[in-house]
N, C-alpha and C positions, 0 to 999 in steps of 0.2 A: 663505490666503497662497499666493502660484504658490510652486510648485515647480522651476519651472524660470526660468533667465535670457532676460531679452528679446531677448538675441538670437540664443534658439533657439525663440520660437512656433512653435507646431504648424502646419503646411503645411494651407491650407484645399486640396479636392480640388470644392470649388463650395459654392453655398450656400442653391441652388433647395431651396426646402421640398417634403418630399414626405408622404402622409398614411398612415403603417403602420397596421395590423389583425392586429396578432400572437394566434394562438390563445390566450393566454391575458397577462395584465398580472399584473402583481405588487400586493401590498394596496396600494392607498389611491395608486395610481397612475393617471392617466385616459388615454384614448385619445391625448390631445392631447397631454399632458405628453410619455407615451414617444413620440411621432411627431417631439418638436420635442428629444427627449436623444437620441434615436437618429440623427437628424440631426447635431445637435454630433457626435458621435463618429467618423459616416463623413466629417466636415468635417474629423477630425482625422485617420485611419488610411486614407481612402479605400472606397470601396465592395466592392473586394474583400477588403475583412478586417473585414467585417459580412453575415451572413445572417439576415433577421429569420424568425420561426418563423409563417408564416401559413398553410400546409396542413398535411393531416394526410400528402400524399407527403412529405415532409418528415422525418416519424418513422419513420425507417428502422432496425434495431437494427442493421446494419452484423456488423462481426466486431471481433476484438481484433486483427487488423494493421489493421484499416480504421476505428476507435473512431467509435461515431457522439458528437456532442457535446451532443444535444438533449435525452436521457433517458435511465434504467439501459437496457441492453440485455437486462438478465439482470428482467425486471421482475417482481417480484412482488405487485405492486400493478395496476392496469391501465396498461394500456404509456402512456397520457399525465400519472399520476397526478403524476411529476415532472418537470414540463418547464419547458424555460427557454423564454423571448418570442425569444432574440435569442442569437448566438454573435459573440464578438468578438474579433479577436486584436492586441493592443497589437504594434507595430510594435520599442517599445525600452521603456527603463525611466521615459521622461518620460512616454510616449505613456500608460504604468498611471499615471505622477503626476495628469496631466489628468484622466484618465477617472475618477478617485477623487475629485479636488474636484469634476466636475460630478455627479456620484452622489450628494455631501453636498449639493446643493443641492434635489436631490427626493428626498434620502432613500431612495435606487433601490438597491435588494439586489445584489451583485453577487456573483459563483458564482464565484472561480478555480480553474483546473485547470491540472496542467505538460502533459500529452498525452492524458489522458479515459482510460485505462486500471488505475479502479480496480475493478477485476473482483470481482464478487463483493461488494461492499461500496456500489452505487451508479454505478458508472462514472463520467462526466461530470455524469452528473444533479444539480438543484439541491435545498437542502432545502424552500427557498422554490419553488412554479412561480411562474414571468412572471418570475425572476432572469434576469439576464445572463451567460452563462455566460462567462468569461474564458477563450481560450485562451493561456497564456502560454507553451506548447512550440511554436507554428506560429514564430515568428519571433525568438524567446529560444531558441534552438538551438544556444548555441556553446559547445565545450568552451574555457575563455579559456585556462586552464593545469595543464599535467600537469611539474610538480616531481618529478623521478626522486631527489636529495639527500634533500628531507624525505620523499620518499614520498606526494605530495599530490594530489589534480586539483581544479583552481575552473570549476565546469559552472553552467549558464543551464538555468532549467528541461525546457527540449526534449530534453537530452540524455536518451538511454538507455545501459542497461547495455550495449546493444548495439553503439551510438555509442563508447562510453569504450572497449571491445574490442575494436570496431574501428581505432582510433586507435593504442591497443598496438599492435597486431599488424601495421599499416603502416608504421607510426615504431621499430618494432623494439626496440620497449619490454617485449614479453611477459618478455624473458628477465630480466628486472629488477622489473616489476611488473607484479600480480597484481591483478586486482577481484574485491570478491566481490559475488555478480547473486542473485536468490530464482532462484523456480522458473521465471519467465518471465523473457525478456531482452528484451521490448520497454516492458517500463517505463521508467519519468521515475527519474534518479535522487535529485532532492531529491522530487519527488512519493511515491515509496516511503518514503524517509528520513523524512519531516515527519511520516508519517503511520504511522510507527516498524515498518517493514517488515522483515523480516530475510532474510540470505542465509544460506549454508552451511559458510562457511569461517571460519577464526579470529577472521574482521572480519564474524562476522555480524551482527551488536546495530548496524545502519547510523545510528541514530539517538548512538551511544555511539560512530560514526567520524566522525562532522563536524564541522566546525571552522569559522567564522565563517561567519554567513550576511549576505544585504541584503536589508533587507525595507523595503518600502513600505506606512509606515504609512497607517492609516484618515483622515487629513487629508493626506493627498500627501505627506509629509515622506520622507527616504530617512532608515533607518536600518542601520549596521552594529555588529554585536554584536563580543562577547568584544575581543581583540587589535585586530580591525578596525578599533574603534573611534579607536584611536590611527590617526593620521593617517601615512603613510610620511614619512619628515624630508625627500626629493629636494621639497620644496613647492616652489620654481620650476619644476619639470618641470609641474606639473600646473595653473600657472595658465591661466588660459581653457578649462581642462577642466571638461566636466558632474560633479559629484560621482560618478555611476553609471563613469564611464571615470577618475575616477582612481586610480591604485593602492593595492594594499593593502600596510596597515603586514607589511614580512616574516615576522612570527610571529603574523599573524590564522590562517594554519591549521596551527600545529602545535601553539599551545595555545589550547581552547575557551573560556576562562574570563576572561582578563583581571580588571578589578577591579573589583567591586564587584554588587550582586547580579545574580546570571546569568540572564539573559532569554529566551536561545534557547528556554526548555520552551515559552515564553510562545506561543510560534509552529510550535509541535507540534503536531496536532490539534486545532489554534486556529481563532477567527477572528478573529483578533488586527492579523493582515499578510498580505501577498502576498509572498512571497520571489522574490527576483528573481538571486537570485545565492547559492553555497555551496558551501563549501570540503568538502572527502571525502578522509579517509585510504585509501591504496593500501596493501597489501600486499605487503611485499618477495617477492622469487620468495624459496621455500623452501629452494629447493635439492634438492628432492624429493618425491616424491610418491606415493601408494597409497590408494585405494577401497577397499574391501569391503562387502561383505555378511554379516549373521548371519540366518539364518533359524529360526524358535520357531516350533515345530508346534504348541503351542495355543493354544487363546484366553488362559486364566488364566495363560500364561506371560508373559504383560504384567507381572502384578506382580512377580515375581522378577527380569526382565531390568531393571526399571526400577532395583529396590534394587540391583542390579549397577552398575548407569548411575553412578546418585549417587557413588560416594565417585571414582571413575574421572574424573568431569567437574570434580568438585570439587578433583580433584587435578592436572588439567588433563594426565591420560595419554589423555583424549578430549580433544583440542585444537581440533575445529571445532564446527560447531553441528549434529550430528546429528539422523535422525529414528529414529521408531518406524512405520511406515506399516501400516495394515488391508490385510488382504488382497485386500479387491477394490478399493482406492486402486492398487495395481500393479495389478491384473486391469484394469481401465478404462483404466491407460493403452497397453492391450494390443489391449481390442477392448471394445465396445458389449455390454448385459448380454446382447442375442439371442443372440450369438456362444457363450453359455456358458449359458443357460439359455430355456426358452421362459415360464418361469412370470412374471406380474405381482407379484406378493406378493410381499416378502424376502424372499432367499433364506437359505437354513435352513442351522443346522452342518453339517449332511450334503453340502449343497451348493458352502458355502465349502472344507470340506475334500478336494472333488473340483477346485475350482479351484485349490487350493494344490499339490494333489499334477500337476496337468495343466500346471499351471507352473515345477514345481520351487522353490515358495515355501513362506512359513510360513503362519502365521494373522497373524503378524505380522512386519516383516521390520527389521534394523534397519541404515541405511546411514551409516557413518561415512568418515575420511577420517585419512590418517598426513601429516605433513610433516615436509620435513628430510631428512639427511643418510642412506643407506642402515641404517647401526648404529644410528641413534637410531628408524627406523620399525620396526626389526626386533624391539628391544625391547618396545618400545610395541604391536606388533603380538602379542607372545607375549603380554604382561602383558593385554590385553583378552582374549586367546584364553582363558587361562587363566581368567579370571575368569567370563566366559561358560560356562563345561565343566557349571557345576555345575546348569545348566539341561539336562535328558537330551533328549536329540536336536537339540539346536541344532547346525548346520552354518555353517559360515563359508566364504564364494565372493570369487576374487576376478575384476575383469571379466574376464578369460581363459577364465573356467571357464563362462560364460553364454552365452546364445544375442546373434546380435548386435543384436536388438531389446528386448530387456533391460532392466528400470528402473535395474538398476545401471549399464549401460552409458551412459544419461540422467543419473544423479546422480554418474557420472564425470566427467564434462563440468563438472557445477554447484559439484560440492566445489572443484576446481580454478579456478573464476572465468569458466567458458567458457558465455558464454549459450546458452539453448537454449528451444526452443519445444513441446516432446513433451507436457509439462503440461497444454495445453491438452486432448485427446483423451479425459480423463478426462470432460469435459463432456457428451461425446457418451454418454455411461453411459444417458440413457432418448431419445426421440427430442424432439428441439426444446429441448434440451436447454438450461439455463439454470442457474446455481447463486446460492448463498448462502452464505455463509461465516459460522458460527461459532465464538467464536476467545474461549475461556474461559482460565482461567492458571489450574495447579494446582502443589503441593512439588510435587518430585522425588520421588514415595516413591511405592512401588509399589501400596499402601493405597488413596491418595487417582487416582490413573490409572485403576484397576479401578472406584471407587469413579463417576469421572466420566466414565470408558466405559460402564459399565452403565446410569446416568442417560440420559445421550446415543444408544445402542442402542436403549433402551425407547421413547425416544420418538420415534424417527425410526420405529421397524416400526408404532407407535401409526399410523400415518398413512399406511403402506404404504407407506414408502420404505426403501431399504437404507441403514445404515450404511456411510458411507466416509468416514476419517478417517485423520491423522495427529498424534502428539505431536512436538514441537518442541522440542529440549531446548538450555535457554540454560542460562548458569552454574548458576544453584539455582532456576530454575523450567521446570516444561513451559508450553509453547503448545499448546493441543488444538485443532487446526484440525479443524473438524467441517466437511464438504463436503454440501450439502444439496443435490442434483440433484433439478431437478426438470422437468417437459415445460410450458412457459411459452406452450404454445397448449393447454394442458389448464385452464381457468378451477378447477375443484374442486381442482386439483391443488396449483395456484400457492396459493390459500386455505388448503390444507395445509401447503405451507411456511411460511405466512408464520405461521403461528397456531405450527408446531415452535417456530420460531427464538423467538417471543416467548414460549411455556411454559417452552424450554428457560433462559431468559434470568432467571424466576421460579426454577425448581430450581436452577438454580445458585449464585441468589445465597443461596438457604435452606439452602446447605452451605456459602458465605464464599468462592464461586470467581466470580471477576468478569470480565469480559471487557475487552480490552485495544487493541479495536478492531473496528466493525460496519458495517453497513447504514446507509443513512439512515431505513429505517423502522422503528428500533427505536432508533435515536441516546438521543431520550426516556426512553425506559426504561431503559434500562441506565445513563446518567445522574442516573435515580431512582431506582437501587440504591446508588450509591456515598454513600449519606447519613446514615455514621455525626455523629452530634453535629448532629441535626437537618437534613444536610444542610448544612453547613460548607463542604463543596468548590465548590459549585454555586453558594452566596451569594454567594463568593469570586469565583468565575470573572465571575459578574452582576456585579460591582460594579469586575471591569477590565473587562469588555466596554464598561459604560456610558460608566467615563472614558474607556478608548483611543478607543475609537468610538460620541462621544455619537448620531449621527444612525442607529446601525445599518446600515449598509451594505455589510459585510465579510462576508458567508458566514451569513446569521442561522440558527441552529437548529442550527451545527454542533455537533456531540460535544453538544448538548442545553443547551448555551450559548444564550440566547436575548434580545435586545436591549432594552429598556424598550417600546420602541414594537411587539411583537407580541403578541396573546395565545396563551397556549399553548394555551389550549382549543381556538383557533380549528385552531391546526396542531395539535392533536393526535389519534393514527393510532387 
């Protein structure tokens, strides 16, 4: 069924057939097929918003301001293991309706992305090679509205955190409203969101701050969820408008839910839809503001700072989304390991506790955030002082008290909304430096932190890399971001990442700690842990995948979702 009205057909840009030779096709796709769909598409978007993948100059890892779109950059497989045939960037939201029904006709996999900066987790890379990689930020780049009343912005994939702060801060919006950004600010913000990212301040849970999305489903149709769904009553204003430009119902972003069963998860580390439009709660300005630091001189003082954490988070006298960070997680974003040791091997207690003291840090450091009115951070600021005491040598800083290159001085920036790029440097920790992220969920209890630090230590020096890691503390659970550095023109080395990440994925789930977001080359497995009752979730997920998208062409293998028509053996790592 078109998707769009006849009299907005897609603009042809010529119609000379031309014969591509893309380094690699997708299954059960032939030369001919993608030479004569890869034509349709530049017939629809034009030639410069397709690059087909036919050399190997081509596979460039690029950087994170400069994202290549072709394969992970951070590879830990060999650098073409995931590659897409072809990069394409839909001009609007018809231009993804088109491209979707000719994709159902060959059954052609397609790969969307908002801007290719999932670091750490695959980048742009497809799970499928020979996918079409969708770039939906090169030209879906518009903040459409920032509501200062409800407190809202409705942003197009392309937008970043950095974008939407920008926008503040020209429109003289800062002093009214506040976003909250992760640790980098050149990400997508529905791209972070979807794929349930978190920042630092009170609206960190990004996935539990949006509010109606528009997705374009797997047969072209446009869908708007929660409130959206309801149509705005001005409907004379919007006849002869494309359904994508006509307005939304007033209260699609201030309540997610509307009636009847809620969909939006459906399109969470899905591959369900292509979101094309989403609504994001802002943060009223506080009215005030204060960072700190706590620093914990030992290792094992992880568990008691964490039992400290709990009742305080829970009681909501820690109002943002604090961290816990390892010692050489600041040391990296400080300087490279040469800078601090000549040794290859892990470095040893003796060693981390010469970097702690050469920095004026802990073994572990914990950075929170006050907001609000002077009297109310002043309280809150005793009552966490106080409750921290009972840990002997913990010290509390605030940025004043630090040197000005300082991780506190960085996560001053980030608790407050203010993007920032410092994060990245930690990468540079071995040379050619590449990472992986593993991102297990444990209680808040200082038992089970210890319990899945020492897991996670053992088996990162197992393999001759260091420990560097942070816990993420949300309402009642941690995020243990495990940072696996490693030197990605070292072949042995990358083998060793990759085998960590997958043992670690086994231990954890043999202690009930499951991971909440990965790699594409562990998507499967960790997928094939979640299978309490035979595996109930996975059947579930196969059996919307098939109806949403009988033909498979939405993202096949994501989160380990996989479509009737692949075998997993075939894709399996």
């Amino acid at each position: 069924m078109p998707a769009r009205a006849s009299s907005t057909q897609p603009k042809l840009f010529g119609s000379k057939s031309t014969k591509f030779t893309p380094l690699v096709l997708p299954p059960r796709v032939t030369n001919e097929e993608f030479s004569s769909f890869i034509q349709k598409i530049i017939n629809l978007v034009g030639n410069e918003n397709v690059e087909v993948i036919t050399s190997r100059d081509q596979i460039d890892d690029g950087s994170y301001m400069d994202p290549t779109l072709t394969h992970d950059p951070h590879h830990v497989m060999e650098q073409d293991y995931f590659l897409a045939s072809a990069t394409v960037a839909p001009r609007d939201v018809s231009d993804v309706q088109v491209i979707v029904q000719l994709a159902n006709k060959l059954s052609f996999p397609l790969w969307p992305i908002s801007i290719g900066r999932n670091s750490g987790y695959g980048g742009a890379a497809p799970r499928v090679s020979g996918s079409i990689v969708l770039n939906m930020g090169k030209h879906l780049n518009k903040i459409l509205e920032v509501n200062v009343e409800g407190a809202y912005c409705l942003v197009e994939p392309g937008v970043t955190f950095q974008d939407m702060h920008d926008y503040l801060v020209k429109n003289n919006l800062r002093d009214k409203l506040w976003l909250d950004v992760p640790d980098l600010g050149g990400g997508s913000i529905i791209g972070n969101t979807t794929e349930r990212g978190v920042g630092y301040t009170p609206y960190g849970d990004h996935w539990m701050m949006h509010s109606g999305m528009e997705v374009v489903l797997p047969n072209g149709e446009l869908l708007r969820t929660g409130m959206g769904a309801l149509p705005d009553p001005k409907r004379p204003e919007t006849m002869g408008l494309k359904p994508e430009d006509q307005p939304w119902n007033k209260s699609a972003h201030l309540f997610p839910y509307g009636f009847g069963p809620y969909v939006d998860g459906l399109f969470s580390q899905s591959n369900l839809g292509i979101v094309t439009k989403m609504g994001m709660w802002l943060m009223p300005n506080p009215g005030g503001y204060q960072s700190y630091l706590i620093t914990l001189p030992r290792e094992d003082d992880l568990k008691r700072a964490v039992d400290v954490i709990r009742p305080l988070r829970l009681g909501m006298a820690l109002q943002n989304v604090p961290t816990i960070r390892h010692i050489l997680l600041d040391a990296a974003v400080m300087g490279s390991k040469k800078h601090y040791s000549s040794k290859s091997d892990p470095l040893s207690d003796e060693d981390l506790d010469a970097i702690a003291k050469k920095l004026n840090l802990g073994r572990w450091n914990f950075y929170g955030a006050l907001y609000g009115p002077k009297p109310i951070r002043d309280v809150l600021l005793k009552t966490i002082t106080e409750a921290f005491s009972v840990i002997p040598g913990a010290k509390i800083y605030l940025p004043e008290d630090t040197p000005q290159d300082s991780v506190l001085r960085i996560r001053d920036k980030t608790m407050q909304g203010i993007p920032t790029y410092d994060e990245l440097k930690w990468i540079d920790w071995l040379p050619n430096g590449a990472h992986l992220f593993f991102s297990p969920i444990a209680k808040v209890a200082g038992e089970d932190a210890m319990a899945q630090y020492a897991v996670t230590k053992r088996r990162c020096h197992e393999v001759g890399l260091d420990f560097l890691g942070t816990f993420i503390v949300g309402m009642r659970e941690l995020h243990h971001i495990v940072c696996i550095v490693f030197n990605k023109k070292d072949p042995e080395q990358k083998k060793k990442a990759h085998w960590l990440i997958k043992t670690l994925i086994d231990d954890c789930a043999a202690n009930g700690w499951g991971e909440y977001r990965t790699h594409l080359a562990v998507m499967d497995q960790i997928m094939g842990t979640y299978n309490w009752n035979n595996g109930a979730l996975l059947k579930f997920n196969e059996i919307v995948k098939n109806a949403v998208d009988p033909n498979g062409i939405i993202a096949p293998g994501k989160s380990g979702v996989w479509p009737k028509q692949y075998s997993k053996v075939t894709h399996k790592l």
